[in-house]
C-alpha atoms as a printed R data frame, in Angstrom:
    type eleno elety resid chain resno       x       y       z
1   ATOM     1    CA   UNK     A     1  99.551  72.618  91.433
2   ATOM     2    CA   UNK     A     2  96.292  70.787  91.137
3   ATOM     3    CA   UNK     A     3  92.688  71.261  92.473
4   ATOM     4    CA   UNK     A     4  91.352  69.643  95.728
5   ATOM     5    CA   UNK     A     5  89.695  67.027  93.657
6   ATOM     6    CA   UNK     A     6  93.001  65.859  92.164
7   ATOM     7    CA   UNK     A     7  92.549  67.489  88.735
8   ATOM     8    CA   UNK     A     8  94.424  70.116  86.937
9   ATOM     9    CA   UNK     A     9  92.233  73.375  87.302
10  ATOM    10    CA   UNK     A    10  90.658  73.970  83.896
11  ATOM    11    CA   UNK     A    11  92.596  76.960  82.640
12  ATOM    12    CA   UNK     A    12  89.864  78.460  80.034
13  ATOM    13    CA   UNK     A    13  87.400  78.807  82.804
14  ATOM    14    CA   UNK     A    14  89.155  81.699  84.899
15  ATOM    15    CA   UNK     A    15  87.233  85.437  84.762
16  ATOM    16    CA   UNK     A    16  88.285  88.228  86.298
17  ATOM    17    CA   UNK     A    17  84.825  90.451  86.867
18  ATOM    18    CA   UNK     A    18  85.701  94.299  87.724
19  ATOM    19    CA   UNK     A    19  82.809  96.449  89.292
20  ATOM    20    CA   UNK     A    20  82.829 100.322  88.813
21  ATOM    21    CA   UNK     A    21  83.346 103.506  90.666
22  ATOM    22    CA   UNK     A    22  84.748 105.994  89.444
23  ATOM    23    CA   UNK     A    23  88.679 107.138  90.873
24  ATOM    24    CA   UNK     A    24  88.152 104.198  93.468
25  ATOM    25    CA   UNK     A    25  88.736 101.525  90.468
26  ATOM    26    CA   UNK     A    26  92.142 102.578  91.280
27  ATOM    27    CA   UNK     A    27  91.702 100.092  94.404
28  ATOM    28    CA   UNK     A    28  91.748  97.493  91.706
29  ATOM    29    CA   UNK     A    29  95.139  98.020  90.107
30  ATOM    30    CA   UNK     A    30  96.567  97.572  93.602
31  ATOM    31    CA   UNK     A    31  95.180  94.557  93.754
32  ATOM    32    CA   UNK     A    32  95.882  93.645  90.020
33  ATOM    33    CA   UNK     A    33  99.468  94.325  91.238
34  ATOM    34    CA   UNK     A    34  99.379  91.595  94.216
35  ATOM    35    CA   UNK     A    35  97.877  89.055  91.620
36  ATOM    36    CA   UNK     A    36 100.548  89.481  89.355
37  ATOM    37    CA   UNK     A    37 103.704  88.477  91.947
38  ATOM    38    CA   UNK     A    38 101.789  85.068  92.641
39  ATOM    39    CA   UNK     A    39 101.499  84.735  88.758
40  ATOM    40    CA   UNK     A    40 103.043  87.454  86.763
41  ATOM    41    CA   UNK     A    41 102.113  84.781  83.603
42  ATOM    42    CA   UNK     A    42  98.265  83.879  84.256
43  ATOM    43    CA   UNK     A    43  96.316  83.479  81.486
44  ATOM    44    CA   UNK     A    44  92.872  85.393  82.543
45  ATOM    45    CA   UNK     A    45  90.660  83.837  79.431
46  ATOM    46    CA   UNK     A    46  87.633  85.700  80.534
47  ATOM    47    CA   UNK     A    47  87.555  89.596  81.225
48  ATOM    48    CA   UNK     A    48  84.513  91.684  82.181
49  ATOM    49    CA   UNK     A    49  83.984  95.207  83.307
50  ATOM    50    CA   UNK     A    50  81.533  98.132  83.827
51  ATOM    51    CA   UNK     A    51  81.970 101.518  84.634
52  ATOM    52    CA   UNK     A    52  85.228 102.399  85.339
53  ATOM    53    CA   UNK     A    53  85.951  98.190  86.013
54  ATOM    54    CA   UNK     A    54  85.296  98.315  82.203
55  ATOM    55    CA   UNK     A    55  88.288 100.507  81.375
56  ATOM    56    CA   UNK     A    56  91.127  97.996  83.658
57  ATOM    57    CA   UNK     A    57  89.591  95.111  81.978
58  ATOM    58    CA   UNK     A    58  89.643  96.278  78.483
59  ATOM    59    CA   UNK     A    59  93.349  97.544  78.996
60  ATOM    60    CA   UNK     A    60  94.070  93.892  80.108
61  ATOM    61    CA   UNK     A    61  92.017  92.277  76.876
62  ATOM    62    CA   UNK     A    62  93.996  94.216  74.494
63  ATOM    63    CA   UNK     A    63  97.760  94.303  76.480
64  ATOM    64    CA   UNK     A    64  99.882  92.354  73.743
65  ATOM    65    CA   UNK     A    65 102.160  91.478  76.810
66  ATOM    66    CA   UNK     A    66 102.459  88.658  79.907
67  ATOM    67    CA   UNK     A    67  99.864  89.179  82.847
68  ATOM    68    CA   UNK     A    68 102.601  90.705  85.050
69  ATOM    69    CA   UNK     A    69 103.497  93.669  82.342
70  ATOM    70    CA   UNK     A    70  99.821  94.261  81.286
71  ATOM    71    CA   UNK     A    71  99.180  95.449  84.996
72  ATOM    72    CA   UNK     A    72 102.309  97.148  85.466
73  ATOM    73    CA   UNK     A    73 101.398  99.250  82.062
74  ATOM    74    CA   UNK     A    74  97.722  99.555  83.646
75  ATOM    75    CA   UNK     A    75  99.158 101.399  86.847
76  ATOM    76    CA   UNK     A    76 101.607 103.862  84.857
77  ATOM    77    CA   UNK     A    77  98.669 104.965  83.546
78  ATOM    78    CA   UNK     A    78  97.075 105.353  86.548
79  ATOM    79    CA   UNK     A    79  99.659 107.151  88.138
80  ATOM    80    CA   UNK     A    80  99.528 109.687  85.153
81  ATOM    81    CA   UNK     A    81  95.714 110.182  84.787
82  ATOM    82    CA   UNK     A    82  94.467 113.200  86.031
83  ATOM    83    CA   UNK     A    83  91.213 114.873  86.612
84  ATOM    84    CA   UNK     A    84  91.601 117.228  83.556
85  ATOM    85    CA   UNK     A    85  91.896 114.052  81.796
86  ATOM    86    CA   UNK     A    86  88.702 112.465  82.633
87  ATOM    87    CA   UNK     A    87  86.401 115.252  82.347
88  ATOM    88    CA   UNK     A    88  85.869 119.147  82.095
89  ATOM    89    CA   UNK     A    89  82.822 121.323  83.106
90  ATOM    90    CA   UNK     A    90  81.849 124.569  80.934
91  ATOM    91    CA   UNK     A    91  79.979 126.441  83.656
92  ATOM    92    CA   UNK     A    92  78.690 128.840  81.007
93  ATOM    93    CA   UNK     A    93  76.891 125.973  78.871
94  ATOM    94    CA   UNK     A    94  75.854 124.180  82.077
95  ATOM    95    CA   UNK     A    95  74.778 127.411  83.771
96  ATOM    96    CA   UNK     A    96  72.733 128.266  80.385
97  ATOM    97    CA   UNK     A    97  70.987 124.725  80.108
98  ATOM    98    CA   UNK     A    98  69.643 125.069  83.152
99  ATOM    99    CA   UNK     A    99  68.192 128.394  82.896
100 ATOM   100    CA   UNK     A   100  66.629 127.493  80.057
101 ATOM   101    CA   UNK     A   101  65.092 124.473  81.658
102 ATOM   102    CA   UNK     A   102  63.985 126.258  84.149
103 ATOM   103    CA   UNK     A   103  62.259 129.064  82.169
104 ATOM   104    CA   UNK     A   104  60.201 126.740  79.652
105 ATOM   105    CA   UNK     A   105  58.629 124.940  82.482
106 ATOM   106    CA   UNK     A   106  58.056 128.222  84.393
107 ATOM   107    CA   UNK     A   107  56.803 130.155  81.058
108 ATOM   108    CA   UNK     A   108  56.373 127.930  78.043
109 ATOM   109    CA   UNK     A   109  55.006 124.388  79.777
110 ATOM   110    CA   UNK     A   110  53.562 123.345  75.889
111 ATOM   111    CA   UNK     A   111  57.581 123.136  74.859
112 ATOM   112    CA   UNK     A   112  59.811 120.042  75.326
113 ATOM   113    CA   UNK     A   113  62.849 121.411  78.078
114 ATOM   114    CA   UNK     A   114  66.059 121.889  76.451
115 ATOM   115    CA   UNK     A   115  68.191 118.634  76.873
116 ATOM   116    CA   UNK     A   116  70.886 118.754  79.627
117 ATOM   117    CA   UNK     A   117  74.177 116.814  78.583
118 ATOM   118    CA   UNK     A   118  75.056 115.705  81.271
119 ATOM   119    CA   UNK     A   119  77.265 118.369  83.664
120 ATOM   120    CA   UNK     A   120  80.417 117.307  82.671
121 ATOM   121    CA   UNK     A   121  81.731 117.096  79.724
122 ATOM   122    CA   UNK     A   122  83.946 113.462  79.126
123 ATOM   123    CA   UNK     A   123  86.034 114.308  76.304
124 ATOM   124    CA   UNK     A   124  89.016 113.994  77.679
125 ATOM   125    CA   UNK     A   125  88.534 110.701  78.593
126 ATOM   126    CA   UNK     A   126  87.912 109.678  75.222
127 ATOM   127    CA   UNK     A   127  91.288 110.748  74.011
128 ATOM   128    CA   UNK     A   128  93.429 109.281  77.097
129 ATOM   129    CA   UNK     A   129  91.471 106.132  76.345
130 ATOM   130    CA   UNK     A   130  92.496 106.127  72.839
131 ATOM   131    CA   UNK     A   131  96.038 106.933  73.353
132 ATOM   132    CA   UNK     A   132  96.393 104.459  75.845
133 ATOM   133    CA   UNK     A   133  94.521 101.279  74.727
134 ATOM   134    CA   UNK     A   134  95.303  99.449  71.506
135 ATOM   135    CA   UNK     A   135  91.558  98.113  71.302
136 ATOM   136    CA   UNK     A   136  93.209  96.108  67.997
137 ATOM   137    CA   UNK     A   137  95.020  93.878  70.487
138 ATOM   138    CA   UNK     A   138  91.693  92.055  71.906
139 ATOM   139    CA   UNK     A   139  91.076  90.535  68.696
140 ATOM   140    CA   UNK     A   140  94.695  89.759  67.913
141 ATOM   141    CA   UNK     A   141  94.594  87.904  71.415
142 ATOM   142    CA   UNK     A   142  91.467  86.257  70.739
143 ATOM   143    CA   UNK     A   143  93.049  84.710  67.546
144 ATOM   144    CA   UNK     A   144  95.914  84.200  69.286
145 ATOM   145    CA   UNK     A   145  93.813  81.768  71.781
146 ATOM   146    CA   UNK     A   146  95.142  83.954  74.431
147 ATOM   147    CA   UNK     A   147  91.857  85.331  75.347
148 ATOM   148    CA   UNK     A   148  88.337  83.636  75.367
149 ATOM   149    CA   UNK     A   149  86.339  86.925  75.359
150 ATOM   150    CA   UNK     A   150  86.211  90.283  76.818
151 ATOM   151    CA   UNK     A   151  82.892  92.132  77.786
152 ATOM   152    CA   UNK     A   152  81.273  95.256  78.524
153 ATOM   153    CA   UNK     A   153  78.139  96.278  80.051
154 ATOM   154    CA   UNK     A   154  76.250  99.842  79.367
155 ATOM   155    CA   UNK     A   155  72.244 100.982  80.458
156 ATOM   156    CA   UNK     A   156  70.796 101.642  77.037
157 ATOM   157    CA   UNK     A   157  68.328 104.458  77.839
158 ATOM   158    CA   UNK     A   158  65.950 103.806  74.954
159 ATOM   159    CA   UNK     A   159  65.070 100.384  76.422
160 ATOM   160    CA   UNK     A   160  65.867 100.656  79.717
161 ATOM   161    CA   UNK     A   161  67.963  96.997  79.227
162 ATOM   162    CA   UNK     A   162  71.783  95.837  80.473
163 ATOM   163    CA   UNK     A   163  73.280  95.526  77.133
164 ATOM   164    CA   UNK     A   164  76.523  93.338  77.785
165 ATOM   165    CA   UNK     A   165  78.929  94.030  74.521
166 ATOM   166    CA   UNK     A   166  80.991  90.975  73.988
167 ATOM   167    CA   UNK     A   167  83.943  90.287  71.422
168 ATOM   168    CA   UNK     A   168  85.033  86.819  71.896
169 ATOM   169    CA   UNK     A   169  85.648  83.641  69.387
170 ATOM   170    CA   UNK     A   170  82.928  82.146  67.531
171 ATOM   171    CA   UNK     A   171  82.113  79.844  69.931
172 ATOM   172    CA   UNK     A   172  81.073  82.300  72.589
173 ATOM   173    CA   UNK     A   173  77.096  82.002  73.166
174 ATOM   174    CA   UNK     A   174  75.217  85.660  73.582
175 ATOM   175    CA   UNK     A   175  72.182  85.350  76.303
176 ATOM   176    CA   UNK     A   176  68.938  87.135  76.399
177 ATOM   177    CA   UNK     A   177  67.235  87.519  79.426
178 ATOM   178    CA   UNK     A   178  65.030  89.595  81.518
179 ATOM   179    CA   UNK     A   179  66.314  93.592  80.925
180 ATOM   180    CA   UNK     A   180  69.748  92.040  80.588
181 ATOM   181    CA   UNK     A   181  71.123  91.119  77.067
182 ATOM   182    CA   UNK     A   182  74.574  90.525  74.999
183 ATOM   183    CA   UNK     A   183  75.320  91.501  71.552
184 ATOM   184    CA   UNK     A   184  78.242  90.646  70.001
185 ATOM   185    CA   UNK     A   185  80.742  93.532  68.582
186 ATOM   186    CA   UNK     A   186  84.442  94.583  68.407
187 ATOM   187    CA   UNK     A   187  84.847  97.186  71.425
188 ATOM   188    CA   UNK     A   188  85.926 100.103  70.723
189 ATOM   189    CA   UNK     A   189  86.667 103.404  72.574
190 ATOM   190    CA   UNK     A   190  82.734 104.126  71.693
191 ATOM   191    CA   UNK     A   191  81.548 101.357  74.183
192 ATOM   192    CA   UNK     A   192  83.920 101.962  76.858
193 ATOM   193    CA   UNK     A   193  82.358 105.806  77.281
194 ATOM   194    CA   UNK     A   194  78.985 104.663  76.974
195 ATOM   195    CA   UNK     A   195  79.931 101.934  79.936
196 ATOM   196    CA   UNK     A   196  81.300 104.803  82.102
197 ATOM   197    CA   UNK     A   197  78.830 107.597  81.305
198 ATOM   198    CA   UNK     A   198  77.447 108.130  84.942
199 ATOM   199    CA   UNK     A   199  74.007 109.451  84.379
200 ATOM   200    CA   UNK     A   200  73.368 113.351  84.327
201 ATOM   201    CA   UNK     A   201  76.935 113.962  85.245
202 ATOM   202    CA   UNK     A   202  78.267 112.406  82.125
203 ATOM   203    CA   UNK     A   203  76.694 112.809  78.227
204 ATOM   204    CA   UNK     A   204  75.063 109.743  77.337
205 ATOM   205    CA   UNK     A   205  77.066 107.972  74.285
206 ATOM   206    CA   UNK     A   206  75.476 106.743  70.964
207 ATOM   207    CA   UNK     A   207  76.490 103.635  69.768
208 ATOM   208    CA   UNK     A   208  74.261 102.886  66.123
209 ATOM   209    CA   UNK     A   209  70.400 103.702  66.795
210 ATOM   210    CA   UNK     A   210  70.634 103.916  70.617
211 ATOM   211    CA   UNK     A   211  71.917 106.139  73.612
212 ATOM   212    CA   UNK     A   212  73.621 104.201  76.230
213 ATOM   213    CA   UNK     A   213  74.555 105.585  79.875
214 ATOM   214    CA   UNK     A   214  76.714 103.761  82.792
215 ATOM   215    CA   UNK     A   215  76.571 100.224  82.773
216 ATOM   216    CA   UNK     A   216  75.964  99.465  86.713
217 ATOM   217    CA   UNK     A   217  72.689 101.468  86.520
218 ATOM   218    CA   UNK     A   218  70.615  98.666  86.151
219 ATOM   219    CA   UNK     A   219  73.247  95.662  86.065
220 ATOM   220    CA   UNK     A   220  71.615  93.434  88.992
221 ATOM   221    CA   UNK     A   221  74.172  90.550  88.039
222 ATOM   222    CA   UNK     A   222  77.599  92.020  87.831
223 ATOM   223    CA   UNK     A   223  79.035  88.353  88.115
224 ATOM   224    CA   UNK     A   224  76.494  87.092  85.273
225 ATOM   225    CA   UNK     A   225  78.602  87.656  82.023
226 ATOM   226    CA   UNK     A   226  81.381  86.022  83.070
227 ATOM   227    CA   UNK     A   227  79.384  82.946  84.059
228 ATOM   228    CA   UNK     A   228  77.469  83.139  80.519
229 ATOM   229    CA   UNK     A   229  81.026  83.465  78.678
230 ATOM   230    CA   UNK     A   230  81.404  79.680  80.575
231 ATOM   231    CA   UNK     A   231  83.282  80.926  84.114
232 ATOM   232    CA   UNK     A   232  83.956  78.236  86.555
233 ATOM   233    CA   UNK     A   233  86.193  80.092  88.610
234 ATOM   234    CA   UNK     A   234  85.708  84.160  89.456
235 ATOM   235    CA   UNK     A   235  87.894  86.500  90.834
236 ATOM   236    CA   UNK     A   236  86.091  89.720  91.529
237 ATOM   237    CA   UNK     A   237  87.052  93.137  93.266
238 ATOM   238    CA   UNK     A   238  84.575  94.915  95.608
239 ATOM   239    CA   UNK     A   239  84.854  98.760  95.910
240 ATOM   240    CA   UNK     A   240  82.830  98.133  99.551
241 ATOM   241    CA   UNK     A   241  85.120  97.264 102.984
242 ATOM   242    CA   UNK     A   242  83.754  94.994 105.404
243 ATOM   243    CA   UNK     A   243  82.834  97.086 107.809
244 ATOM   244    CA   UNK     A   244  82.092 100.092 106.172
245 ATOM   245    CA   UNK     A   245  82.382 103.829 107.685
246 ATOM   246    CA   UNK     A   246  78.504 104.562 107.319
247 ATOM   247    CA   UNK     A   247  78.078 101.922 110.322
248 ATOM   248    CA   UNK     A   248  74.950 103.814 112.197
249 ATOM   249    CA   UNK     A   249  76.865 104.081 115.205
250 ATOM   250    CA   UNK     A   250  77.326 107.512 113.712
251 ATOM   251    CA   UNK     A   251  73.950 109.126 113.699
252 ATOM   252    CA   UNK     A   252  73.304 112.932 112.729
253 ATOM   253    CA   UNK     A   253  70.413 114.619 113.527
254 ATOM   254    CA   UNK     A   254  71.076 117.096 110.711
255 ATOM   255    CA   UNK     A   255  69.132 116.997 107.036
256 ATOM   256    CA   UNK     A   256  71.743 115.020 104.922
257 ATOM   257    CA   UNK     A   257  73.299 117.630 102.290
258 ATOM   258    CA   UNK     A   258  72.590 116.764  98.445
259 ATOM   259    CA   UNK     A   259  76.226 115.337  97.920
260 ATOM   260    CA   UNK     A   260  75.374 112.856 100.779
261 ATOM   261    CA   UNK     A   261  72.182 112.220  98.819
262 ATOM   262    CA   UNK     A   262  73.924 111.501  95.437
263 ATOM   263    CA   UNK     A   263  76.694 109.753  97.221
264 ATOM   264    CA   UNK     A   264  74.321 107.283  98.503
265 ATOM   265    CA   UNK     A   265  73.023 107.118  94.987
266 ATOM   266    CA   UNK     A   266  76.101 105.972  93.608
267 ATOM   267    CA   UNK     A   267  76.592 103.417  96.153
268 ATOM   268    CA   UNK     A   268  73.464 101.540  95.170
269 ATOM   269    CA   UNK     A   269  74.944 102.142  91.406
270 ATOM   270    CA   UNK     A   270  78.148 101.074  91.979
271 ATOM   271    CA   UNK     A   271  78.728  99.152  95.518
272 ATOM   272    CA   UNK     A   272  75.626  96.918  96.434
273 ATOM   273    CA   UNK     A   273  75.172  95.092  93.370
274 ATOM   274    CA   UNK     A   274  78.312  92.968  93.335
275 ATOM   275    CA   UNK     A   275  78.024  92.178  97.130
276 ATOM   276    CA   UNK     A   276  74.131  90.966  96.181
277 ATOM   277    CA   UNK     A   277  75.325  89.023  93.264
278 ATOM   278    CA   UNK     A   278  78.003  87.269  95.295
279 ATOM   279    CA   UNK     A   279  76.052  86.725  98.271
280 ATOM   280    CA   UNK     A   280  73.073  84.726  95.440
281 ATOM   281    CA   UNK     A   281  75.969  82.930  93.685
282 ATOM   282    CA   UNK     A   282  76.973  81.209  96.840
283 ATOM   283    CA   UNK     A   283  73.309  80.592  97.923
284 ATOM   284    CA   UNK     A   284  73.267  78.543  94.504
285 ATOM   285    CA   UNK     A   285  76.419  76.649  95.267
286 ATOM   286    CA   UNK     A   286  75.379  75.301  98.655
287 ATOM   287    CA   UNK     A   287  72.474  74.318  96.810
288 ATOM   288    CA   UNK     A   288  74.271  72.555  93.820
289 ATOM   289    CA   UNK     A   289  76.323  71.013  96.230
290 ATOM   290    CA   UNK     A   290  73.480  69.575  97.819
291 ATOM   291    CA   UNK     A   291  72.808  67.605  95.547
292 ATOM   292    CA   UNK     A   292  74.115  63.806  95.323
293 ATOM   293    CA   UNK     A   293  76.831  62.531  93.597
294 ATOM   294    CA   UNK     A   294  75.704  60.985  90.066
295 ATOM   295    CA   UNK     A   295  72.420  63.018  89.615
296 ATOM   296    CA   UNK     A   296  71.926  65.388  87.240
297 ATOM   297    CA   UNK     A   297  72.037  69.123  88.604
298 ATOM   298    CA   UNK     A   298  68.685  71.252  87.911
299 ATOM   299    CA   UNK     A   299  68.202  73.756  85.089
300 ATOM   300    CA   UNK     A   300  71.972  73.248  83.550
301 ATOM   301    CA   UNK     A   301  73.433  75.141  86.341
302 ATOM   302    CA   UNK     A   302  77.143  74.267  87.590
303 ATOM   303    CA   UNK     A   303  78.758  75.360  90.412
304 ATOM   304    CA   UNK     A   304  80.818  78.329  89.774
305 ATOM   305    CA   UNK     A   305  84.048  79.319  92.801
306 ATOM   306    CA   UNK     A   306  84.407  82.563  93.701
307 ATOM   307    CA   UNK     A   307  87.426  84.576  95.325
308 ATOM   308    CA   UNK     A   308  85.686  88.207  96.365
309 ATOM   309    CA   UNK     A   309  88.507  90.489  97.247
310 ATOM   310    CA   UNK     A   310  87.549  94.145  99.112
311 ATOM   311    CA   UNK     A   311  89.234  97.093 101.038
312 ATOM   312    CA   UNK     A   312  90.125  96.735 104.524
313 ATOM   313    CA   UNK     A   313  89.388 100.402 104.794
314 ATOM   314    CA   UNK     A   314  86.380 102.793 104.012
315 ATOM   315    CA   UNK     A   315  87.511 104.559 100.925
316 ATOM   316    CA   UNK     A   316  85.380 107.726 101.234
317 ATOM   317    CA   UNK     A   317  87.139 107.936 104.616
318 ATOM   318    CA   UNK     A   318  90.444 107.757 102.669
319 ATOM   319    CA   UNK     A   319  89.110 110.542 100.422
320 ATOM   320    CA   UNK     A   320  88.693 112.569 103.695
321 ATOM   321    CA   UNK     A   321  92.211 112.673 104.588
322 ATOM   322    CA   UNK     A   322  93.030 113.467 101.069
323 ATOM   323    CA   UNK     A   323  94.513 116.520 100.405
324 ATOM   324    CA   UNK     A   324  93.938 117.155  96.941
325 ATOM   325    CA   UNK     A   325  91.718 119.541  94.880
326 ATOM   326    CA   UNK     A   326  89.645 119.300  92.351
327 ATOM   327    CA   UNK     A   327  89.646 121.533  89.319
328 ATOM   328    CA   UNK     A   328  88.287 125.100  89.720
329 ATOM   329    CA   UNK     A   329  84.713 124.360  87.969
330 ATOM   330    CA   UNK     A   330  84.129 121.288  89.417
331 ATOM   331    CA   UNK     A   331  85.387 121.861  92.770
332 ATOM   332    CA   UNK     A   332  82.886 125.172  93.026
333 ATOM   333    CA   UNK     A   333  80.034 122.461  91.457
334 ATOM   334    CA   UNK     A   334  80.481 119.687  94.205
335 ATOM   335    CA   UNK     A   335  81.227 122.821  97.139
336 ATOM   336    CA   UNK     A   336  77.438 123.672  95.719
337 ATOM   337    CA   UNK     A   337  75.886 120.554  96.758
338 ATOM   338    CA   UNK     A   338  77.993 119.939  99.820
339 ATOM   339    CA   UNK     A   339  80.330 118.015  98.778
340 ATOM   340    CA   UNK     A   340  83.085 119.545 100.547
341 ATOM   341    CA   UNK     A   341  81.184 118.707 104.129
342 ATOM   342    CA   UNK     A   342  82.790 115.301 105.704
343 ATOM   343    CA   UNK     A   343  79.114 114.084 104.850
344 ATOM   344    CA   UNK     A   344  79.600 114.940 101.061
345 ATOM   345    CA   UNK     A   345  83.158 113.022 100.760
346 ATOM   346    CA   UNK     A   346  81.375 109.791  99.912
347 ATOM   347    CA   UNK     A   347  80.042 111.411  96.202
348 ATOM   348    CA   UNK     A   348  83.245 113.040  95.850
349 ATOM   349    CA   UNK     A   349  85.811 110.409  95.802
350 ATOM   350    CA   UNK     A   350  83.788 109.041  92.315
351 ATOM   351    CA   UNK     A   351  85.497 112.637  91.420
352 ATOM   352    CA   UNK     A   352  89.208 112.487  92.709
353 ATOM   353    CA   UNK     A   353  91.176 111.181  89.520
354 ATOM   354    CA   UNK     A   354  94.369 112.948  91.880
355 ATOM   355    CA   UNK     A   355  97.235 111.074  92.246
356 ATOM   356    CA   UNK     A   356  97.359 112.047  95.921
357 ATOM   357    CA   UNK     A   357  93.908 110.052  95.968
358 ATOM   358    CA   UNK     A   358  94.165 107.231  93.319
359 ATOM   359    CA   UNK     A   359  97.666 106.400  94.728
360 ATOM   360    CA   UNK     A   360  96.922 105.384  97.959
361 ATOM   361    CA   UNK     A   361  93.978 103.377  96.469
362 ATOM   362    CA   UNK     A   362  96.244 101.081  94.338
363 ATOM   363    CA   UNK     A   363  98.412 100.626  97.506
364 ATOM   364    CA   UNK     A   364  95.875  99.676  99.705
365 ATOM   365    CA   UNK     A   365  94.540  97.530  96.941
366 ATOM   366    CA   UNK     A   366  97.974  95.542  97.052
367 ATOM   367    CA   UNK     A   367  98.761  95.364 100.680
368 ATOM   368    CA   UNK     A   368  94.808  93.953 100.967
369 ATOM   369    CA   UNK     A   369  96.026  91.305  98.388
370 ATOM   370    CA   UNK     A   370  99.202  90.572  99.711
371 ATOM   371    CA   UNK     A   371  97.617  89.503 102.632
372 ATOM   372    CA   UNK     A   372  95.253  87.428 101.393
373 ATOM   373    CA   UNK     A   373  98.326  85.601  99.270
374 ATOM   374    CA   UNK     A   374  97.878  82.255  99.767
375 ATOM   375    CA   UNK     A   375  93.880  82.631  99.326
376 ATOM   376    CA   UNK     A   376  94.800  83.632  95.912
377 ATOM   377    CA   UNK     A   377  97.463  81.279  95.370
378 ATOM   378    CA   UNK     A   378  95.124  78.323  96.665
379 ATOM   379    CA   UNK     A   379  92.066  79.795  93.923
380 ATOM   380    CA   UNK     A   380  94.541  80.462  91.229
381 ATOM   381    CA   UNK     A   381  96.045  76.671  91.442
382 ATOM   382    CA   UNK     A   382  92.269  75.410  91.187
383 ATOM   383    CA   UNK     A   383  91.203  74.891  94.655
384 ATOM   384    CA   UNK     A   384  88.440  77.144  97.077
């Protein structure tokens, strides 16, 4: 099929941009799953991810296979991750940092505190991610002109700058701008744990000379690398629904418990950026196209087409009807900061690696495709 403006859809120019949060990236794979049926062999030159987005678009950089079995390979191991295998808490070592934090700037202010390594502990993580991913096959694809370039984006703490870790061909261009940069590297397990350390709940990760922490901290422009690597056309996954759950129709008079807090914290981490970035992108375009035929468009910008796909449910609300549990230690952490409450399920569906939770995610994120089929079908084949 061809574009509205009678030309073949340039194929190189497709990126597929994946935000974070936590178990809700499951949402993605669902939708991932819904992409695939339209075009179980689209060529997706252009992959970018952070946070947890990072891991489903690295597995899809280095998948050796079609589009159609790359995704289906992403969702069995979905359906087999566990919390257990994303992270562990030591309430002894936890328990003992923060007594000794406590005590040194109670007793002995002159001393540095002890540092805290972040609550959890991400190990396992590391070694489902290694078992899983081949990180070999994103440079085999990239010689095999199969790929264009993959990216991830981590918060290095020591500069407070978006460091955006590319591996592409030699004829991808790195950027530099303000607190957001690119650096070009072969991605290894290494990056993908620094892109998904959360802060304070996860250990920061050092990569060389510098500790890195979760990429969406202070990534403004999720939809930014993908337009740098030379994106015409985006396809990009929102973790927020429409009409969200936290509509103020809903008002408590009570003092909002600290999981509500951090919940809401995460949201600005993970949720807000993406709809920001969108909601500037298309600002741009209706300016761009503004501007008359023949005449040369301002500052070497280009209009770049966007297909923003998003629940049609709240997923915290989801998380609320879930039955699952999390593990003993981290189940009595999050009960400690109310995170059991109805108010508290927002920060603790980041958590819920379940099955019984992550399932219904990916099938919700494929039924909210489905039915937006012949929006993708339209984008895919070149038109808006």
């Amino acid at each position: 099929m061809n574009s509205g403006n009678g030309t073949p859809p340039d194929e190189s120019s497709l990126a597929l941009v994946f935000s974070g949060g936590g178990a809700r990236a499951a949402y993605q794979v669902g939708v991932l799953e819904a992409i695939a049926e339209c075009a179980p062999e689209l060529d997706v030159p252009i992959l970018t991810g952070v946070s947890a987005g990072a891991i489903n678009a690295t597995s899809l950089a280095a998948h050796p296979g079609p589009f159609g079995q790359a995704v289906s390979d992403l969702r069995r191991e979905w359906e087999r991750l566990t919390p257990t295998q994303v992270y562990r808490v030591e309430p002894i070592r936890v328990g003992g940092a923060m007594w000794r934090w406590a005590f040194n700037m109670l007793v002995r202010r002159r001393k540095a505190p002890p540092v805290l390594r972040g609550l959890m502990d991400m190990q396992p993580l590391k070694f489902f991610l290694k078992d899983c991913i081949d990180f070999g096959g994103i440079g085999r694809n990239i010689a095999a002109g199969r790929l264009r370039a993959a990216a991830l984006s981590a918060t290095c703490y020591n500069t407070g700058q978006t460091v955006t870790f590319v591996q592409g061909g030699d004829d991808v261009e790195l950027w530099h701008r303000f607190m957001r940069i690119a650096v070009s590297t072969r991605i290894d397990v290494e990056h993908l744990m620094a892109s998904t350390a959360i802060p304070l709940i996860f250990p920061a990760q050092k990569i060389e000379n510098a500790f890195y922490g979760d990429g969406s901290v202070r990534q403004t422009a999720p939809l930014a690398p993908a337009i740098h690597l030379g994106a015409n056309r985006i396809v990009a996954v929102a973790m927020r629904s429409e009409n969200p759950a936290e509509a103020c129709a809903t008002v408590s008079m009570d003092y909002p418990v600290a999981a509500e807090v951090f919940g809401l914290l995460l949201h600005s981490v993970f949720l807000d950026s993406l709809d920001a970035d969108a909601e500037r992108l298309e600002r741009v375009n209706e300016v761009l196209r503004a501007v008359p035929s023949g005449h040369e468009l301002p500052g070497g910008l280009r209009p770049v087409d966007l297909l923003l796909l998003r629940p049609s449910r709240d997923l915290a609300e989801m998380a609320r009807g879930c039955q699952a549990e999390l593990p003993g230690a981290v189940e009595f952490l999050v009960r400690s900061i109310g995170g059991a409450q109805a108010k508290g399920s927002d920060f603790q569906s980041y958590l819920m690696f379940q099955p019984e939770y992550t399932g219904p995610l990916m099938e919700l994120g494929y039924e909210d495709a489905k039915a937006r089929r012949g929006d993708i079908e339209r984008f895919l084949a070149g038109g808006r």
